[in-house]
N, C-alpha and C positions, 0 to 999 in steps of 0.2 A: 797713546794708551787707549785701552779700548773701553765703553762705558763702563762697561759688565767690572771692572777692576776694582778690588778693595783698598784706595790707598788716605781717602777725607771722609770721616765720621759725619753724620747726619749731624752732630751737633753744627759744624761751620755751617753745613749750607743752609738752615734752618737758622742762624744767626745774621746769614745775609738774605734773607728774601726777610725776614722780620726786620730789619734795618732798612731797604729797601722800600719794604711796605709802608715802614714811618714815617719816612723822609719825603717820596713820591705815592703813596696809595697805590692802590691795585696795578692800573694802568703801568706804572713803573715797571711792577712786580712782573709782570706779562712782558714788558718790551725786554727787561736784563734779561730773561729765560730765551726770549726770543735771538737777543743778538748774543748768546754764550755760545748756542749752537750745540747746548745738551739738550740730552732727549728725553732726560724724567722729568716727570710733570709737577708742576708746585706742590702736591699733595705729597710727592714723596720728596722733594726737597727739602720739605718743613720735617719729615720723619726723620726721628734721632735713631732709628735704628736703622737708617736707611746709608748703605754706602755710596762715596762716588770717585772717581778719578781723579788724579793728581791737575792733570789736565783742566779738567771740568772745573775745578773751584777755581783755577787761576783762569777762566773765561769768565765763570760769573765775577769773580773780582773786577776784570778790564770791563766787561759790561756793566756792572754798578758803575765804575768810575766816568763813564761817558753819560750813561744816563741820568746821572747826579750831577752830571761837572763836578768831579770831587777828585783829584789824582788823589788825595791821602784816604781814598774811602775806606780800603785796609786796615789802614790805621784806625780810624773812626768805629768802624765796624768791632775792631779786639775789643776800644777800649770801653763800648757798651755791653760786653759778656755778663755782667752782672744787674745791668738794667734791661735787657732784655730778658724775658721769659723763657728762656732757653737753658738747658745742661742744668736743672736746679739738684738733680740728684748727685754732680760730678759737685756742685759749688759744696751742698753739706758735704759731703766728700774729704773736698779739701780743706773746709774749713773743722772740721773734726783733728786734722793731723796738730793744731796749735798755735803756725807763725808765720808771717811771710819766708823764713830763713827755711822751717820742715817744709814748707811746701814746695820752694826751689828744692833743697834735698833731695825729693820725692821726685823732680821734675822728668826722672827717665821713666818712671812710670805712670806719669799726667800726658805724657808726650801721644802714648796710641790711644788716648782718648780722642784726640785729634788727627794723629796723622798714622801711618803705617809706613812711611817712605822716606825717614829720617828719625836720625837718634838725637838727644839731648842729655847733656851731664851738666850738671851744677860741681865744678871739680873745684870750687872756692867760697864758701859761704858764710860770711860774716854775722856781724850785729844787726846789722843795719844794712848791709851789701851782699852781692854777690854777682858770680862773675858766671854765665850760662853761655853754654855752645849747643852749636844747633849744626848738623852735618844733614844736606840732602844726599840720600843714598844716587849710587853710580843709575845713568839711565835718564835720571831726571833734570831738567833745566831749570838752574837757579833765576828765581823773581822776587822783583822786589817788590812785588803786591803782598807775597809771602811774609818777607822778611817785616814789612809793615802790621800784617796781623799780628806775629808773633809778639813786636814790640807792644803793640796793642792789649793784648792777653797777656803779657807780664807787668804791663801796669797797674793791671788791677788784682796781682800778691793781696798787696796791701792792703787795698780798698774791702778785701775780702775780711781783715780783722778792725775795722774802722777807722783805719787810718789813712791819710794822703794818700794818692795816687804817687806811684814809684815813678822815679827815672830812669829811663833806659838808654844808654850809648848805645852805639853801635860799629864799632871800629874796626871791626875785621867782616868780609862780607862775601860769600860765595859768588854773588853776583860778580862784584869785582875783582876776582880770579885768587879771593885766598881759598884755604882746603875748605875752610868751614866758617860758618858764622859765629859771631861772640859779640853776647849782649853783657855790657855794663848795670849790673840794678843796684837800683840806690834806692831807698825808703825811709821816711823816722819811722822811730817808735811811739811817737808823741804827736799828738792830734795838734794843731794848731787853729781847726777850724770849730770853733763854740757847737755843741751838738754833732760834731762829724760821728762820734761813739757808739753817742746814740742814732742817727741815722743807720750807722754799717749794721748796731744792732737790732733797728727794726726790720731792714734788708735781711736781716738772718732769718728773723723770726720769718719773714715774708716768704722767704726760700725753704725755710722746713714746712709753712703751712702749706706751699705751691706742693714739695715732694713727696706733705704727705697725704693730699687731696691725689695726687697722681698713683700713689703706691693705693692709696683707698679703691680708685676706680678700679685700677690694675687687679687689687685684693677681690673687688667686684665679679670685674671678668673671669677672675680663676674662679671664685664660686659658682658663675653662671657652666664651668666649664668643667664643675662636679655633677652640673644636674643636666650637661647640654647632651641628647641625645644624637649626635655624631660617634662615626666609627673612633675604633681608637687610634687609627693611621691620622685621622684630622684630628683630632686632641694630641697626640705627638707632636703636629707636624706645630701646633700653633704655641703648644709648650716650648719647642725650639726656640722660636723665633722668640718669645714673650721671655728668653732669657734673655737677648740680644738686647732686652729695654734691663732689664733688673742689673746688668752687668755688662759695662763697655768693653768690648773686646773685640779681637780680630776674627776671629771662628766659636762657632758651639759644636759639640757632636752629645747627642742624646741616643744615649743606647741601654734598650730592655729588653726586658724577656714577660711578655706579660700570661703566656703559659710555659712553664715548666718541662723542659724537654724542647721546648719549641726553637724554629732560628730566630736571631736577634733582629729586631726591627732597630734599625738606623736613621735618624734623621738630623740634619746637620743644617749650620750657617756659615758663607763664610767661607768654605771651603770646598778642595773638588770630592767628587766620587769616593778616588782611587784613597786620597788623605783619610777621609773622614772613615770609609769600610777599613781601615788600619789602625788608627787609634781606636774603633769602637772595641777591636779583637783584646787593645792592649788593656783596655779598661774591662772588658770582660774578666779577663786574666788578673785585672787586681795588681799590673805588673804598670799602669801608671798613678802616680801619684802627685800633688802639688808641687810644682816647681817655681820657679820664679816666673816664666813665661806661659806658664799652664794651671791652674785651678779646678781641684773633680770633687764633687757633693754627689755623696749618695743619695742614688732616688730608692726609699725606703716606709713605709711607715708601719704601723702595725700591724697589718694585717698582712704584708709580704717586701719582699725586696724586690726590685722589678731590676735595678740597671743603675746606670752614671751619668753623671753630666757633667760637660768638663766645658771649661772656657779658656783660649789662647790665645797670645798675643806673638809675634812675629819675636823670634831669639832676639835672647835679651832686655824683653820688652815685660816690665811687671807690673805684677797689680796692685792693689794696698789690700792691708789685711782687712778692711770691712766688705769689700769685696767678695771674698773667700766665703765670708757670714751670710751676705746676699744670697750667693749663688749658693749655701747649703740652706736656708728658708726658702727658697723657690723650689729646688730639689724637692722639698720634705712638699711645697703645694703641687707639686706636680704630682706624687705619690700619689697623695690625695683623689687629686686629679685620678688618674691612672686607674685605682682603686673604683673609681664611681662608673668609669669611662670601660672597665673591664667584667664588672658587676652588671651593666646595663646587654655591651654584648653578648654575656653569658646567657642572659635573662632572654636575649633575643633568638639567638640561639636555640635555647630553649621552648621557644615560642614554636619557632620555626619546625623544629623536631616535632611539637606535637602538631603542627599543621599538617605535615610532611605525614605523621604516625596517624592522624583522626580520616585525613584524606586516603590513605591507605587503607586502612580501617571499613570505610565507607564505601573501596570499592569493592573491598574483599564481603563486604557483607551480604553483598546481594548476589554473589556466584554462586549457584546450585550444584556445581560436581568439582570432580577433584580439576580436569583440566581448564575450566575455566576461574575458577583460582590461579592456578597455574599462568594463565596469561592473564590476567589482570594484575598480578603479582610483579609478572618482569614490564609492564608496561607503565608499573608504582614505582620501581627502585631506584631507574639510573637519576633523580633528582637528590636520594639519601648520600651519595658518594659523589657526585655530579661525574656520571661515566656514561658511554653514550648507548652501550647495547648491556643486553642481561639474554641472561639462561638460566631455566629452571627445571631442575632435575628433580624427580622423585623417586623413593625409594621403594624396591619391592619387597620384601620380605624375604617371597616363596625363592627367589630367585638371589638374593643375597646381590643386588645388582643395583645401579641410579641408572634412570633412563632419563632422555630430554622429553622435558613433552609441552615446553613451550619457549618463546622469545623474543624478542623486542629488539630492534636498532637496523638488525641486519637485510639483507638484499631479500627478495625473496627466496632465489634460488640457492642461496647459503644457508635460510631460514628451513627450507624442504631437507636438507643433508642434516643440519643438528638433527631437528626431529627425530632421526633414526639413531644418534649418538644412545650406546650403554655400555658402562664399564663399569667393574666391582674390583675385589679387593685385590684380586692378583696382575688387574692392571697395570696400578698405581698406588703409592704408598701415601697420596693423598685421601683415596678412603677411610683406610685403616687411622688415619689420623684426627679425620674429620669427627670419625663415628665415635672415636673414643675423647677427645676434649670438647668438641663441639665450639672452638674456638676458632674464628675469623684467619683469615690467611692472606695474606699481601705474596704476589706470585708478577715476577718482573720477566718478560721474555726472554731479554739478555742474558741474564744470570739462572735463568731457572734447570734444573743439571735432571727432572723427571722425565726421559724422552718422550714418555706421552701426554702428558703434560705442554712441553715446548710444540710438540706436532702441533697440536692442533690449535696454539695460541698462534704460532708462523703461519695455518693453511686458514684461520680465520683474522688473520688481519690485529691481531692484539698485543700491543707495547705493555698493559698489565694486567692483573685482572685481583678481585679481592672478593675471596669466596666465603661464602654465608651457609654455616648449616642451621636446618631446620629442624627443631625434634621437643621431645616432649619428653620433661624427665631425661630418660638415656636410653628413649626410644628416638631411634633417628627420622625423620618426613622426608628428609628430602636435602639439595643444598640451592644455593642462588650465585650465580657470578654473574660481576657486574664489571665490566667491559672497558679498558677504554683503548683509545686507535692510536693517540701515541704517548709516548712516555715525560712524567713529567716527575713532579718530589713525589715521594710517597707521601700517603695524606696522611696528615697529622692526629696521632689515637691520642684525641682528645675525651674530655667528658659526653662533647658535642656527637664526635660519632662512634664513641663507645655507645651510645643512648640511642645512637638512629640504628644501627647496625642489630644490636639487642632490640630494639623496639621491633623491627624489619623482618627479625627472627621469631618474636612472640606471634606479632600480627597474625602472619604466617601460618604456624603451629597451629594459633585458636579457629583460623580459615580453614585450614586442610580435616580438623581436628570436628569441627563444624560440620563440614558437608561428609566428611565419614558417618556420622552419627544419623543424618539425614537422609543418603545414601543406606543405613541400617534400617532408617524407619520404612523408607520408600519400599526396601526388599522386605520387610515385616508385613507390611498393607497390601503389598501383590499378592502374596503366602497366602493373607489373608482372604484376599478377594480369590485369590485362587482356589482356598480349601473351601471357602462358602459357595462358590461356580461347583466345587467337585462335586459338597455335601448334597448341592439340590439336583446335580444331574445324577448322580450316584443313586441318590433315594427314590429320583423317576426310575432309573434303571431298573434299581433293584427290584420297586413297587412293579413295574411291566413283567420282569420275570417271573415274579411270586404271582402274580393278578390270571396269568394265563394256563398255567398248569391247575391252579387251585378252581379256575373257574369248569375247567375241563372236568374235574374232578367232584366237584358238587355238581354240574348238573348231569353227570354221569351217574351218581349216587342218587341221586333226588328221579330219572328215568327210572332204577329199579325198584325204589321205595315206591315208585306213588303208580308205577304202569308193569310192575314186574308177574303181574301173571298173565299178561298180555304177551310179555317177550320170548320167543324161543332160547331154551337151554343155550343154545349155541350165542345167542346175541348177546345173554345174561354172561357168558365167560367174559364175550368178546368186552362188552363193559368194563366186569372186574379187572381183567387182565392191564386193560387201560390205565384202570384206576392205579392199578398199583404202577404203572410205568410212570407215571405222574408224578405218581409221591415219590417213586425214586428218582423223578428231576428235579424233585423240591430238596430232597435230601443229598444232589451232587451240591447244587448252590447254597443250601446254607453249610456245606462240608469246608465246600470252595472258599465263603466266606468266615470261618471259622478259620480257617489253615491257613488263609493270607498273615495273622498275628500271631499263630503260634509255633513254637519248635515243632519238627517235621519229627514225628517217631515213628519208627521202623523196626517191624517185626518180621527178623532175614530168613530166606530158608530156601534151599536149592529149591528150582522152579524153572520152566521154559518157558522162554520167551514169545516163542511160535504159537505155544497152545494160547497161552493170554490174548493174544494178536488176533486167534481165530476166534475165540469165545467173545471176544469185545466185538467183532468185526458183526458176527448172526447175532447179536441183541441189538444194535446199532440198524442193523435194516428190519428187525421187528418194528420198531419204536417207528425208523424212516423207511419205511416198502418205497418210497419214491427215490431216494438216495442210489448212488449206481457208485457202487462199493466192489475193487476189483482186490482179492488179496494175494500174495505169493508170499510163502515163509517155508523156510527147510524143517526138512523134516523132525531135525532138534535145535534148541537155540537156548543152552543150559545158559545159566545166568542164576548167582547167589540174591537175591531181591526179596524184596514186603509186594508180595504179589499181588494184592490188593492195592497200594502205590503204584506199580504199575499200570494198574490195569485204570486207573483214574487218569496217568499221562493219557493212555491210549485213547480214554471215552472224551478228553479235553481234544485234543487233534482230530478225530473224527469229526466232532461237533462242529469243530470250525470250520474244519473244512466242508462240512454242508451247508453252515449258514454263511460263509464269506464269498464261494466257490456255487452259489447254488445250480445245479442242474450239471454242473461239471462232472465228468467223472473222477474216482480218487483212487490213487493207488498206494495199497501198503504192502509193503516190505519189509519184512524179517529175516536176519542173515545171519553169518558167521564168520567174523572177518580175524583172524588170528585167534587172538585176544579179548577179541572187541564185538559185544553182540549190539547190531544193528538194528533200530527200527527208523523206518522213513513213513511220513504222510506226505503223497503228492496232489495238487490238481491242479486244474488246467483255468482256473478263474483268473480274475485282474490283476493280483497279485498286490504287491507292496511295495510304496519307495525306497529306497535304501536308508534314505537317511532317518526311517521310523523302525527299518526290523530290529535295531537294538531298544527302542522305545516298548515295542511289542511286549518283551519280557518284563515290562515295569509294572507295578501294581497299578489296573485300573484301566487301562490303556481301551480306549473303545477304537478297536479295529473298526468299526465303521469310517470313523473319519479319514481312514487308509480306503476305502472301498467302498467309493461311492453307490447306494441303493442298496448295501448288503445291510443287515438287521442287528443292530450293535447289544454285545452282551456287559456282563459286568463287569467283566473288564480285569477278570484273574485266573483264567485257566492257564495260561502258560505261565505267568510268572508260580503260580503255584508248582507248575508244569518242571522248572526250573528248580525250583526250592526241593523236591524230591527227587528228581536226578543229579543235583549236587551231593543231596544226602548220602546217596549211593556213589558217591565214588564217579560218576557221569557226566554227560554233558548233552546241553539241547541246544540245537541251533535252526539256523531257518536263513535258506538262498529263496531269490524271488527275481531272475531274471526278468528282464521285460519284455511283453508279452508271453511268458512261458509258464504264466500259474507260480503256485508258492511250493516248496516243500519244506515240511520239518523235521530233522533227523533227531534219535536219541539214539545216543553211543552207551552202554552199561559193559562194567567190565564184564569179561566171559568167564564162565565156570566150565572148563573141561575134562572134570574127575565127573561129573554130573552122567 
């Protein structure tokens, strides 16, 4: 038989090293261990909840006897079971049933107190007598080391209600080839020893004060093991066991549920794996109940019901009813237990989530844009789910679309492929799902039936995944999936990670939610610096244009105020004449600047376009004699127009083209193209990059910084330019090959009744 076997209760062999130890002291105690040839060490020999082999106890018996010189050590040994310190819980016990005569009765259920590997019936029980059988089970070799304890431990029935030591025969003997053994017991019921009554009754009192200094300590430990901050796997595991002292038995199985929904945690004595995962099912189920050979106390108490606890003994083999009692007050301390031991992990739990949530928190707080959020985020999560990679999607609005735009766990070159990942709603019907409950989603490879979905968990390596939307209100940010490689339970939607997952999600929201706002201000204060850079180069501008016409102009005026009978007629025009050209450059720019803000009105009326073309074309080289101004236009070029509008495009285009193009020649063009009357301005200057001639038409645009050394104006001729050929029904554009000069065409529909 092998050590590991459960067939002699810690009571025997902790009754022989305490006999041992009295008889020879230590030394003794060391050598019988030594020559039994067992291999658990005195500390668990002396444990009464400690089991050991059949084998094992009949070595330590041969071993006491040699070390002792005692062949009846056996004997000796049963018959101090009540002067020895030992079984004080089993002695009140039996001494609670009454008589020496209930306790033989009772003897097939005293019997697995001791042994597991033989039955006992009391099938004759007198006044004063009785007649006990004792059968070792098939397997095992009858001894008479055995047979001598037994007689040993039925002699002292008696002595347990104060009276005489019983006699025991022994007349029939397995050893010597009958079926089974039978003990003879004989007792009075009449003390004949002056004070034996009172001795047996101070021995009582001595045995409830021993059981109940032991049940104290014990009461002790359970309290220490309401406030012990251990998981609840080690507080189960020692509640098992601490039943194995409250209640002598063959096996425990302790089975709870200390969350709701959750699987049953098992922990057992006594018994294999496969036994104990069976009954724990049966007791779940409420489909075991007390038997003769089995005992279940709910583990219960106020505050919730957690599970069972059951105690057995090998078929046939029973317990007494204060047993039943034990084993349902340990139950109810273990609840207890349970209750403190589940309250503290919660608590930690808890702890944890806000470490988990603060450190998240902490890093999202100092990310400036939306992407680095983004990755700070999936480099936060796979600890809230314990999964090893994340991806984080966000959402675009304009696009109705999640795109990746960051990640965590994975290779690099898998890490470069997400990045490009986007899909909306007619992907997958996990969008449409997500945006509308905004509720967590557990997604298993094996079973997931969304083909794009499955794609791309199979092309990235993912046994599950548990996706996180982000949003605000029932505006959606974004979602989070958090990764893991292979497949294991689904995790438990506990309070625990309903709080990490919601917490993971807030974080989030107020991050993303965050640097939007930041991202708002940062484009507020650009705008800002922007419009104050405009206002002051605007005002130089403006102030240069108005400063140089106006200066021409006074001291043109102040020449003929203060020297004019000095000047010939002819210089006195040529002044005037000036003058007034002057004013009417003061009065294009502040037209110019006046019509940049308001509606463009237009006063229509058949007109051509040629003649405007040539009348703009001769005041244009008055003003510039140095300008090399080539025109061509047909003979008519009817067009319904505000001729005055027109003829404002044409003196903006001119202009430019002298002051951007200077010393270039310019050629315009006036035509008649179906429909469509044509004017172009070409020359042959620097031109313009492409990526500014649509800027060109913007309010304010200072063509100079297109054309370097050219003389920057306000910065609104053509967008005004624009504003009045839209009016009309028109369009103005402008090609600027490289190196080939700029042109600008205006297209105005044709009038051909004209």
């Amino acid at each position: 038989m092998g050590s590991g076997d459960r067939h002699t209760a810690g009571v025997t062999t902790a009754l022989i090293i305490s006999y041992v130890g009295q008889r020879g002291g230590p030394g003794a105690v060391k050598e019988v261990i030594a020559r039994s040839g067992v291999t658990h060490t005195e500390a668990e020999l002396v444990d009464e909840t400690h089991w050991s082999s059949y084998d094992e106890k009949i070595a330590l018996f041969e071993a006491a006897a040699t070390v002792l010189e005692d062949s009846s050590v056996a004997l000796h040994i049963g018959e101090t079971v009540l002067t020895q310190r030992v079984g004080g819980p089993l002695r009140i016990l039996l001494r609670a049933v009454g008589s020496p005569g209930q306790v033989l009765r009772n003897i097939a259920a005293t019997a697995p107190k001791f042994s597991t590997v033989c039955t006992m019936t009391a099938p004759d029980v007198g006044k004063n007598n009785a007649t006990v059988t004792y059968q070792l089970h098939d397997g095992f070799a009858p001894s008479e080391m055995d047979c001598d304890y037994n007689m040993g431990l039925m002699s002292q029935v008696s002595v347990l209600f104060g009276l005489p030591a019983a006699t025991v025969e022994h007349p029939e003997c397995q050893v010597r080839g009958a079926s089974q053994c039978v003990y003879q017991v004989k007792w009075s019921n009449a003390s004949r020893i002056p004070g034996r009554r009172l001795a047996a009754r101070v021995a009582s009192l001595e045995d409830q004060l021993s059981t109940v200094t032991d049940r104290s300590e014990a009461l002790q430990t359970t309290v220490a093991d309401l406030v012990s901050q251990d998981d609840v796997d080690t507080v189960l595991a020692r509640i098992a066991a601490r039943a194995a002292t409250a209640v002598r038995a063959h096996g425990f199985v302790l089975v709870v549920r200390t969350v709701e929904g959750d699987e049953p945690r098992v922990h057992f004595e006594g018994m294999s794996q496969h036994d104990a995962t069976a009954l724990a099912h049966r007791l779940l189920e409420e489909t075991a109940a007390n038997e003769d050979s089995m005992i279940v106390a709910e583990v219960v108490s106020a505050r919730r019901y957690y599970g069972r606890l059951a105690a057995l003994n090998p078929d046939r083999q029973t317990f007494f009813p204060e047993e039943t009692k034990l084993l349902a007050t340990y139950a109810r301390h273990a609840a207890v237990a349970l209750d403190a031991a589940t309250s503290l992990e919660e608590a930690r739990n808890r702890e944890q989530t806000a470490k988990i949530l603060l450190d998240l928190a902490h890093s999202l707080a100092t990310a400036t844009d939306r992407d680095e959020v983004a990755l700070r985020l999936a480099e936060s999560v796979p600890p809230v789910v314990q999964a090893e990679r994340t991806v984080v999607y966000l959402y675009d609005r304009a696009t109705n679309t999640l795109a990746a735009r960051a990640s965590s766990g994975y290779p690099s070159e898998v890490a470069d492929t997400i990045k490009g990942l986007v899909f909306g709603p007619e992907d997958t019907p996990l969008f449409g799902g997500i945006s509308k409950t905004f509720e967590p989603r557990y997604i298993r490879t094996a079973t997931e039936k969304d083909p794009l979905i499955r794609k791309y968990m199979e092309a990235y390596g993912a046994a599950e995944t548990i996706v996180v939307p982000i949003h605000i209100g029932t505006q959606l940010i974004g979602l989070v999936t958090a990764t893991r490689t292979e497949e294991r339970d689904p995790p438990e939607v506990d309070a625990t990670l309903t709080d990490r997952l919601s917490g993971l999600a807030d974080e989030a929201a107020v991050a993303f939610e965050r640097v939007r706002l930041i991202e708002q201000e940062r484009e507020v204060i650009q705008r800002l610096r922007e419009a104050d850079r405009f206002k002051v180069e605007f005002l130089s501008i403006v102030s240069h244009e108005l400063r140089t016409p106006l200066a021409a102009i006074i001291g043109m005026a102040r020449t003929i105020l203060e020297r004019g009978d000095e000047l010939e007629d002819a210089m006195k025009d040529d002044f005037v004449a000036s003058i007034v050209r002057r004013g009417e450059q003061l009065e294009r720019l502040v037209n110019d600047l006046l019509h940049s803000s308001r509606d463009i009105e237009l006063s229509l009326a058949p007109t051509d376009l040629s003649d405007i073309v040539d009348t703009a074309v001769a005041e244009t080289l008055r003003l510039h004699p140095e300008a090399d101004i080539r025109s061509t236009t047909n003979s008519r070029t009817p067009v319904v127009a505000d001729g005055g509008r027109v003829r404002q495009i044409i003196d903006n285009l001119l202009i430019n083209a002298i002051r951007y193009a200077p010393g270039s020649p310019i050629e315009v063009l006036a035509e008649l193209d179906g429909d469509i009357a044509r004017l172009s301005v070409s020359d042959k200057g620097p031109g313009i990059s492409p990526e500014l001639i649509e800027k060109a038409f913007e309010p304010y645009f200072q063509g100079a910084g297109a054309t370097p050394g050219a003389k920057a104006g306000v910065g609104l001729g053509l967008y005004i330019s624009r504003r009045i050929a839209e009016a009309h029904g028109g369009t103005i554009g402008m090609t600027s090959p490289p190196g080939e000069g700029t042109t600008v065409t205006l297209e105005l529909p044709a009038n051909p009744t004209i």
